[in-house]
TORLO-904909 format. One record per residue (C-alpha): x, y, z; chain; residue number from 1. Coordinates in steps of 0.001 Angstrom, whole numbers, padded with zeros to 6 digits, always signed. Example, Ala and Ser with C-alpha at 12.3 -4.5 7.8 and 13.67 -1.06 7.14 Angstrom:
{{+012300; -004500; +007800}; A; 1}
{{+013670; -001060; +007140}; A; 2}
//
This chain:
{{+096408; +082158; +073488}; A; 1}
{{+093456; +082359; +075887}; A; 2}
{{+091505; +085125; +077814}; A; 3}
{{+090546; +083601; +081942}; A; 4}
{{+087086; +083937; +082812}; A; 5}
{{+086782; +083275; +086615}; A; 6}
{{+083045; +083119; +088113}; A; 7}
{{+082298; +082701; +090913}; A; 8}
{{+085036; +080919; +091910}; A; 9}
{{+085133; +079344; +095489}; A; 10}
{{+086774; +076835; +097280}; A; 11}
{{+085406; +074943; +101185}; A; 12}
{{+088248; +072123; +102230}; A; 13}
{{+086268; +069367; +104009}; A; 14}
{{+086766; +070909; +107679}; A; 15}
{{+084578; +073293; +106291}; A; 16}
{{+087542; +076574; +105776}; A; 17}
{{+086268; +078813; +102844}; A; 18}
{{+089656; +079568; +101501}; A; 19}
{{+088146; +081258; +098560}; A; 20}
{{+084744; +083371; +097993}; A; 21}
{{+082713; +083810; +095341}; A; 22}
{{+085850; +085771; +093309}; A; 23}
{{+085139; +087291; +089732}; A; 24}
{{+087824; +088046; +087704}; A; 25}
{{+088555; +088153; +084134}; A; 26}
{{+092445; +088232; +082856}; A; 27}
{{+092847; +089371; +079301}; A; 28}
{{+094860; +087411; +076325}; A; 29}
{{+098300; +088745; +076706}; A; 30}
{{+097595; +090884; +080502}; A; 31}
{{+099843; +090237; +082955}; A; 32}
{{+097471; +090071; +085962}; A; 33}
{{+099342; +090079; +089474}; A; 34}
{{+097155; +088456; +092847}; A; 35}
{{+098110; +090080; +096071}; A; 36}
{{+097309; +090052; +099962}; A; 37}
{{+098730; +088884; +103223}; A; 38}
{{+099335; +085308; +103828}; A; 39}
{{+096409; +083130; +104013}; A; 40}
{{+094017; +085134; +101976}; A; 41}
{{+093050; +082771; +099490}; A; 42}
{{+095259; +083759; +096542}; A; 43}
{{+097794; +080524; +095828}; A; 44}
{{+094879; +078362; +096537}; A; 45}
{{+092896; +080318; +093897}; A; 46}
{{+095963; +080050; +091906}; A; 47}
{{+096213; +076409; +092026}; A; 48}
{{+092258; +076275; +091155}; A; 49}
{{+093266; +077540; +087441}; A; 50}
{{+096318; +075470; +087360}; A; 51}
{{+093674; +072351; +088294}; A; 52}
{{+095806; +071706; +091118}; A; 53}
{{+092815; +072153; +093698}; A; 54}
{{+089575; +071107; +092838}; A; 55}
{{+086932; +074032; +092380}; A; 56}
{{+083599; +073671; +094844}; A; 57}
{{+081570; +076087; +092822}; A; 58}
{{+081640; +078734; +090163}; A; 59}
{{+083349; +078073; +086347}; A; 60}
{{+086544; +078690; +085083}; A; 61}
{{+087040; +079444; +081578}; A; 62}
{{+089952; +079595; +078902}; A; 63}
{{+088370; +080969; +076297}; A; 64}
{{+085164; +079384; +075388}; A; 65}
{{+086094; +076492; +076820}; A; 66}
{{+085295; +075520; +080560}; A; 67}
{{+088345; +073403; +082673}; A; 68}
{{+086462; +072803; +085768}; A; 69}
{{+086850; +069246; +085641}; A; 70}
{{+089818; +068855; +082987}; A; 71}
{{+093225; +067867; +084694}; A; 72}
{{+096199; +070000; +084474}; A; 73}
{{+098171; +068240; +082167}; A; 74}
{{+094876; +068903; +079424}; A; 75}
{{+094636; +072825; +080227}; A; 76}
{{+097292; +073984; +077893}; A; 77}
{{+099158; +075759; +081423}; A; 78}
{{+102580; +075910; +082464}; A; 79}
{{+103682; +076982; +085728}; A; 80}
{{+106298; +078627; +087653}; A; 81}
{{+106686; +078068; +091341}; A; 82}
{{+108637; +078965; +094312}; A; 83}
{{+111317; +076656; +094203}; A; 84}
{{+113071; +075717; +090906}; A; 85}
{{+112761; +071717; +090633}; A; 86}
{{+115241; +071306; +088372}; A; 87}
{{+117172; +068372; +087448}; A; 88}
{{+120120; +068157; +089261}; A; 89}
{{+121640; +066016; +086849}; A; 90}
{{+120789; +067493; +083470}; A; 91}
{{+122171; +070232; +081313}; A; 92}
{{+120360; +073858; +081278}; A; 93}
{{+118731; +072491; +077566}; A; 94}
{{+117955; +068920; +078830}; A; 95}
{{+116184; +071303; +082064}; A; 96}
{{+114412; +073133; +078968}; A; 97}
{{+113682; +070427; +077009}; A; 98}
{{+112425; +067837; +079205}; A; 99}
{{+109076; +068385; +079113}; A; 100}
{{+108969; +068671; +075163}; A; 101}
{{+110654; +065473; +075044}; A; 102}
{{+108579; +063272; +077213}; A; 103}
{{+105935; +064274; +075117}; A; 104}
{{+107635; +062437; +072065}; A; 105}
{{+108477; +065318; +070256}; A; 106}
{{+110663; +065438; +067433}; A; 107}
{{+114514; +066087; +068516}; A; 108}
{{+114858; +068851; +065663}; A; 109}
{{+111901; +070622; +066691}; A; 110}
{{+113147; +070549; +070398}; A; 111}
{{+116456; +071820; +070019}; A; 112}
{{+114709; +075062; +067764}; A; 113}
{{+112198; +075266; +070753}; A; 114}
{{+115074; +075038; +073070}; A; 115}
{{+117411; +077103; +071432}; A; 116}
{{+114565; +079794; +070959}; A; 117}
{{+113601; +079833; +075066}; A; 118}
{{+117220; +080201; +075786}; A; 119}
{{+118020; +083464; +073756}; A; 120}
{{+114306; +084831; +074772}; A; 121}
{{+115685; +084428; +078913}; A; 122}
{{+119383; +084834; +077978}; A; 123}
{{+120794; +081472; +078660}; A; 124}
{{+122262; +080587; +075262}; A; 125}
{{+126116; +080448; +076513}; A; 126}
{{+125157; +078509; +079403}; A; 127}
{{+123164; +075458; +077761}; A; 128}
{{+125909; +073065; +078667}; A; 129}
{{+126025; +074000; +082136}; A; 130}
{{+123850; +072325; +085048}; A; 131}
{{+121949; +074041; +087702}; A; 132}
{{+124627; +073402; +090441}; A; 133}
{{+126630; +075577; +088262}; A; 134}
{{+124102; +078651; +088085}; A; 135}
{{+123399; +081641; +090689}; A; 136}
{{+119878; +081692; +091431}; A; 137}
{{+118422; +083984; +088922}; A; 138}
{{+119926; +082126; +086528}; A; 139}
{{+117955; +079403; +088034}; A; 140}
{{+114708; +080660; +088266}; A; 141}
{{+115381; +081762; +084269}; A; 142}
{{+115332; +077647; +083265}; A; 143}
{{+112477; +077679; +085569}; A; 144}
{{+111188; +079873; +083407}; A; 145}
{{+112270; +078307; +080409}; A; 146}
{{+110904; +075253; +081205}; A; 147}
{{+107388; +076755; +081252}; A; 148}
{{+108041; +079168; +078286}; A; 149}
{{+109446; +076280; +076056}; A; 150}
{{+106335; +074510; +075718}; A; 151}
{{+104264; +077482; +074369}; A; 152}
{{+101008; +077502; +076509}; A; 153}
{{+098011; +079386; +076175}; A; 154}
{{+098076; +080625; +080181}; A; 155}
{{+101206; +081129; +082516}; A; 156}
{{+101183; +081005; +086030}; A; 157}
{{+103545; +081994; +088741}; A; 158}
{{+103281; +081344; +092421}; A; 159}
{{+106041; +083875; +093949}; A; 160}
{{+108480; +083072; +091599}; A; 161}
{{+111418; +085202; +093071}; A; 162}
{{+110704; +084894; +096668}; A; 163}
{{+113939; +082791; +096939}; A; 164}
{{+116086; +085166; +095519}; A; 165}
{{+117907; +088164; +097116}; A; 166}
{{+116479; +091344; +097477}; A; 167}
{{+118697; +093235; +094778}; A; 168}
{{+118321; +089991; +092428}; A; 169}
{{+114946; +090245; +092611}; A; 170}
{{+114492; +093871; +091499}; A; 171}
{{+116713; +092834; +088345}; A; 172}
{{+114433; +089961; +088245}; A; 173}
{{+110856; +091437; +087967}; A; 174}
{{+112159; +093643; +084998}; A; 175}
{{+112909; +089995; +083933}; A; 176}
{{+109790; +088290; +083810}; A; 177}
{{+108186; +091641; +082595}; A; 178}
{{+109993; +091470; +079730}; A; 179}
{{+109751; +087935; +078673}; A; 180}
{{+106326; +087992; +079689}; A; 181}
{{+105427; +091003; +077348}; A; 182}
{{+108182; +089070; +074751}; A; 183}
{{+105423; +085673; +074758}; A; 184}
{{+102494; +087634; +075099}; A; 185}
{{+100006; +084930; +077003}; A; 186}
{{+097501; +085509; +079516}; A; 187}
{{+099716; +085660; +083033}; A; 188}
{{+098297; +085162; +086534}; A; 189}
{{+101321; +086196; +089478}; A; 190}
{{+101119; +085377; +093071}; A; 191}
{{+102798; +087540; +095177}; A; 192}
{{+102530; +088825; +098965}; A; 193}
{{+105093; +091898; +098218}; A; 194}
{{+102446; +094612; +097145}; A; 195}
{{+106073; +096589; +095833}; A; 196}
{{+106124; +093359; +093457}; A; 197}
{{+102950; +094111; +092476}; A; 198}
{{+102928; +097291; +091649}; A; 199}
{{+105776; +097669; +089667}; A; 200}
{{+104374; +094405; +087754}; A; 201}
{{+101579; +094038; +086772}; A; 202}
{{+098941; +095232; +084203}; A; 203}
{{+096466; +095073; +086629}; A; 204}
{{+096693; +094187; +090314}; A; 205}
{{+093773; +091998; +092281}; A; 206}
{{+093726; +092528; +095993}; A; 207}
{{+092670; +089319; +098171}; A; 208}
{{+091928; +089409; +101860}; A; 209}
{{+090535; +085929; +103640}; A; 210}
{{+089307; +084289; +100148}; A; 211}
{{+087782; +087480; +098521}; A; 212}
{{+088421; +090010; +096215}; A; 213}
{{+088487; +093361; +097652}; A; 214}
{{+089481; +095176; +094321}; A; 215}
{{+091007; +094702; +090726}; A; 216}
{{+092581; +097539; +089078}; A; 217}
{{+095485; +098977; +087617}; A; 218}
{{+098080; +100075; +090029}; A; 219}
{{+098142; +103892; +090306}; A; 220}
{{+094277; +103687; +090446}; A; 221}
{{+094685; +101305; +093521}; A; 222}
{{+097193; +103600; +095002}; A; 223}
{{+094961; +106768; +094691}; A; 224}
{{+091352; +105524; +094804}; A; 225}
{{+091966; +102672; +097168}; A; 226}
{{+088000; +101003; +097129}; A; 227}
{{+088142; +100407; +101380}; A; 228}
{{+090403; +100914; +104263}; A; 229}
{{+091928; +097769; +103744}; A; 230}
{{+093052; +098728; +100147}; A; 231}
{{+094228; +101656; +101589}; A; 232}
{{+096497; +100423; +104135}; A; 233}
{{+098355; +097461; +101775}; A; 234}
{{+098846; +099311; +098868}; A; 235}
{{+101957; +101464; +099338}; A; 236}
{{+105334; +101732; +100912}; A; 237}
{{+105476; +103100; +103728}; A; 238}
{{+101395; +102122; +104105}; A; 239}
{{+099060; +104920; +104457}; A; 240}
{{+098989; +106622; +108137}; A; 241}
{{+095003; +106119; +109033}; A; 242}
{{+093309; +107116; +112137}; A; 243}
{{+090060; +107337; +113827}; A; 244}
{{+089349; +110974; +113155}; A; 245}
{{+085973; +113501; +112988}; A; 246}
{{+084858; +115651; +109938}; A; 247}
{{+083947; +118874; +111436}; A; 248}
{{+080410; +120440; +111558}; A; 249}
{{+080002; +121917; +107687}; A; 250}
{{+082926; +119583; +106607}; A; 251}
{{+085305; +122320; +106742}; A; 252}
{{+087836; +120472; +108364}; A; 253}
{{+088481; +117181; +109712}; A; 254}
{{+089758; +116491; +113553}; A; 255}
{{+092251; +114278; +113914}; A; 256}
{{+092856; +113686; +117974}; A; 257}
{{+093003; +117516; +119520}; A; 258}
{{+094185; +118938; +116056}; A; 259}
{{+092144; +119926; +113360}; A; 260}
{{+093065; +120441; +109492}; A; 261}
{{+091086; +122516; +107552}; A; 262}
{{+089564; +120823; +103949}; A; 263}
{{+089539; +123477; +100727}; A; 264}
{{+085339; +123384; +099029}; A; 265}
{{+087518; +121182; +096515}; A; 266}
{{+088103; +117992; +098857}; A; 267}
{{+084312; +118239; +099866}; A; 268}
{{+083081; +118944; +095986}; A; 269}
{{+085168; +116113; +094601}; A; 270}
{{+083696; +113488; +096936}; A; 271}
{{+079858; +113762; +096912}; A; 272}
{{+079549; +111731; +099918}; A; 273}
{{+081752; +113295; +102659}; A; 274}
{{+079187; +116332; +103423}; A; 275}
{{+076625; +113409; +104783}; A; 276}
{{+079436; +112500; +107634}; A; 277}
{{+079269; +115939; +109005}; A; 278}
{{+079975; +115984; +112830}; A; 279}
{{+080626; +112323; +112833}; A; 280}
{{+083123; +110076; +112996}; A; 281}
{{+085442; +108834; +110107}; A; 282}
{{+088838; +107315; +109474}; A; 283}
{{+090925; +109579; +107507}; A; 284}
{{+094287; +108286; +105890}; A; 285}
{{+097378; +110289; +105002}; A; 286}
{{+099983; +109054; +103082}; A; 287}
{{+103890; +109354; +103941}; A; 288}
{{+104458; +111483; +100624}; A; 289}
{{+101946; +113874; +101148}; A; 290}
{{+103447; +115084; +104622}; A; 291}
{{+105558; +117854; +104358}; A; 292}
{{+108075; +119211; +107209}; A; 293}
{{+107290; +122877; +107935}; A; 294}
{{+108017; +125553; +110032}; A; 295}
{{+104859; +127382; +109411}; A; 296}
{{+101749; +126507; +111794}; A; 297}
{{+098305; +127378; +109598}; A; 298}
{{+095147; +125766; +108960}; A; 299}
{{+096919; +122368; +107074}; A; 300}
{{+099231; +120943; +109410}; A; 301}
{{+099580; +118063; +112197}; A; 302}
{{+102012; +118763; +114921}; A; 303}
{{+103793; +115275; +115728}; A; 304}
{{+106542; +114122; +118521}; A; 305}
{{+109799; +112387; +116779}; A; 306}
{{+110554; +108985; +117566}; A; 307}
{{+112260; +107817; +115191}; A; 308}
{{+114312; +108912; +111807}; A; 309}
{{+115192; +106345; +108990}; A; 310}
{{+118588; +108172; +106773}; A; 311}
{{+118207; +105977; +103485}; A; 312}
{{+120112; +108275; +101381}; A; 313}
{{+117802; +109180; +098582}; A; 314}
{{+114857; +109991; +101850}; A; 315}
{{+114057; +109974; +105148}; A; 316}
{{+111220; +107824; +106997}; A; 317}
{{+110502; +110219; +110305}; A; 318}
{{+108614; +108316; +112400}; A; 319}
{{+106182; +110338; +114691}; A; 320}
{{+103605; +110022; +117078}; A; 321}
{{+099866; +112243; +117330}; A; 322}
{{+097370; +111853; +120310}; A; 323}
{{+095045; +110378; +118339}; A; 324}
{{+093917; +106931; +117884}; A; 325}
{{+095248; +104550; +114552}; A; 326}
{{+093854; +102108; +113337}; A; 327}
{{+095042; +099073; +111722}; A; 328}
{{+093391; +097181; +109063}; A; 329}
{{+093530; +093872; +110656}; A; 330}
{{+092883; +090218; +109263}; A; 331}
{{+090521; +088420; +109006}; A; 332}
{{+087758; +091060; +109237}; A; 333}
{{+088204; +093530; +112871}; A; 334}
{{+089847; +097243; +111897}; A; 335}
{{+091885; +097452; +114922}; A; 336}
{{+092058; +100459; +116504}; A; 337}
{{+095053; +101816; +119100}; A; 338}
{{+095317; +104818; +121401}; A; 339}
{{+098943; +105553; +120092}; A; 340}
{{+098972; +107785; +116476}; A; 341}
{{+102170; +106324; +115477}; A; 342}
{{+102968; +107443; +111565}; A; 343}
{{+105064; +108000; +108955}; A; 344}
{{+106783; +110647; +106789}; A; 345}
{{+108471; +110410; +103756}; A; 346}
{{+110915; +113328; +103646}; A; 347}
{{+113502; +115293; +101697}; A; 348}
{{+117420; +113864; +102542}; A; 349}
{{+117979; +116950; +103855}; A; 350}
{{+115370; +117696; +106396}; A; 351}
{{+116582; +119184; +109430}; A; 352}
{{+114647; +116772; +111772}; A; 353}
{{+116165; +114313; +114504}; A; 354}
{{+114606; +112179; +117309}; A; 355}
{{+113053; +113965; +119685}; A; 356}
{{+111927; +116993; +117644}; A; 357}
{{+108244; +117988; +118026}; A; 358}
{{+107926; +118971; +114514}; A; 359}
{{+105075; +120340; +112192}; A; 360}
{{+104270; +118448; +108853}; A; 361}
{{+101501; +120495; +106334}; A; 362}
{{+099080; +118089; +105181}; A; 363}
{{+098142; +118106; +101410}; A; 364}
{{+094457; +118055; +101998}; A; 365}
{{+093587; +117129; +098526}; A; 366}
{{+095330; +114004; +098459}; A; 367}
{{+093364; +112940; +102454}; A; 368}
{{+091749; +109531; +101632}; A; 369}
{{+088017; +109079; +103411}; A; 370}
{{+086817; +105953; +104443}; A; 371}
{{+083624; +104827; +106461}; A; 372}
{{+084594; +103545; +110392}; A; 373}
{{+081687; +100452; +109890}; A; 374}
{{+081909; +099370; +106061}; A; 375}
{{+085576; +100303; +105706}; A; 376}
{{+084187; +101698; +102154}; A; 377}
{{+086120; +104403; +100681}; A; 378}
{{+083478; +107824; +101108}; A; 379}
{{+083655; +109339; +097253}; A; 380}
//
């Protein structure tokens, strides 16, 4: 077992691409610690870097006390779990398991208790005898699985393990690898680009965009004190509405196009910070959730056009349009920002609304995220 020190880490490919920057983190004996961002942000290649699959240009890597810059991956005590399930066509489920245990002279005894002990742990005792031609995919990625369990590391890594796997497989899935994770109890780094994944994963959740680390957290403080815009706009399904918008002189309200929501002395006193952007400009971000259809037309509401309305059965995604201008948190580094206010609201199943509608949605004030138009910063 083995606590990941990671300092400084970063990684410059000979054409001179910084695919990683400078990235601190620190993953705890026994956390299961989840990487996330949009393709290309740095976070299989920093994955690889622990696994000693890339080489590291600068910072130290730690298990435990003991540095692995420079150790290979076969001497860092790892196992790892990757995309696709390279298994052996030709071998049974246990000779799958096994394999690994055996090239490394093992006694046969002691494999077939190591064996035997992966397979009831992933629930693949009755199917031992079987071969992977034989096996649906989850059952699959499970050997996979079993393959890296069997050998009893001190770190576990997984680069998008389920990615291959059908969308209701992989919900069954990620309860999965929770559990056997949380069964094995070893310091876990996940890869995923599904920020849903990630969430309902892992201890903690690390957000990468282009090569650094934009925050670390667990994942209901991501979701409701987002650290920038960026944060902000991955982290949720439907992602946050955010537009270009103006607090109001005295911070009484904020202005968002020609339509102006008033702010209780609560959203002002719980953020220090806001009152300095008085009369100026800001980009305010409302989550689906926190709009509410109403008929009423006070001090809290946004008046939107209906384009669009999503009937999932449980909700409804009404899709609506302000005059104001959105932005989009764009990669690698520009906040894009369009003249069309398109958004999203998350609704009751039985909301009277339809395309077309100009409707009225009160705003829950309280729950308004802040966030400075130049840094991107969240205002607190």
């Amino acid at each position: 077992m083995a606590q990941i020190d990671i300092e400084g880490l970063k990684k410059v490919y000979p054409n001179g691409v910084e695919a990683v920057k400078q990235v601190d983190l620190r993953v705890a004996d026994g956390e299961f610690m989840v990487l996330v961002g949009p393709s290309g942000c740095g976070k299989t290649t920093l994955l690889r870097m622990v696994a000693g699959l890339e080489s590291i240009t600068d910072g130290t890597l730690r298990f435990g006390d003991r540095v692995m810059n420079d150790l290979s991956p076969r001497d860092r005590d790892i196992a790892m779990v990757f995309q696709n399930y390279a298994l052996y066509p030709h071998m049974t489920v246990s000779q799958n398991i096994g394999f690994a245990l055996k090239v490394r002279g093992m006694a046969s005894d002691e494999i077939s208790r190591r064996v035997g002990q992966t397979a009831e742990i992933l629930g693949l005792s009755d199917w031992l005898e079987r071969k992977p031609g034989q096996l649906s995919g989850g059952q699959r990625q499970r050997v996979a699985m079993g393959r890296a369990i069997v050998r009893e590391p001190s770190v576990f890594l997984m680069d998008e393990p389920l990615s291959n796997l059908d969308a209701k497989l992989r919900v069954e899935m990620r309860t999965e690898v929770n559990r056997v994770q949380r069964q094995i109890g070893v310091a876990t780094i996940y890869v995923t680009h599904d920020q849903v994944e990630a969430m309902t994963m892992g201890d903690r959740v690390a957000v990468l965009r282009d090569g650094e680390l934009q925050q670390c957290d667990a994942p209901q403080t991501l979701y409701e004190r987002p650290a920038n815009v960026f944060v902000g706009g991955f982290i949720g399904s439907p992602a946050m509405n955010l537009y270009d918008a103006t607090l109001e002189s005295g911070a009484t309200g904020i202005r968002i196009g020609s339509q102006a929501v008033g702010l209780p002395d609560s959203v002002v006193a719980s953020r220090p910070q806001l009152s300095s952007y008085s009369g100026r400009s800001v980009i305010v971000g409302l989550r689906p959730e926190h709009l509410k259809p109403t008929s009423d037309s006070g001090a809290e509401t946004l008046v939107a056009d209906v384009g669009l309305v999503e009937a999932l059965g449980n909700e409804k995604l009404v899709h609506f349009s302000l005059d104001a201008r959105r932005v989009v948190p764009g990669t690698p580094s520009v906040d894009e920002v369009l003249e069309r206010g398109e958004g999203i609201a998350r609704v009751d199943p039985q909301t009277p609304v339809k395309r077309g509608d100009r409707a009225s949605f009160e705003v829950d004030a309280t729950r308004m995220h802040f966030f400075d138009p130049e840094s991107g910063r969240a205002i607190c």
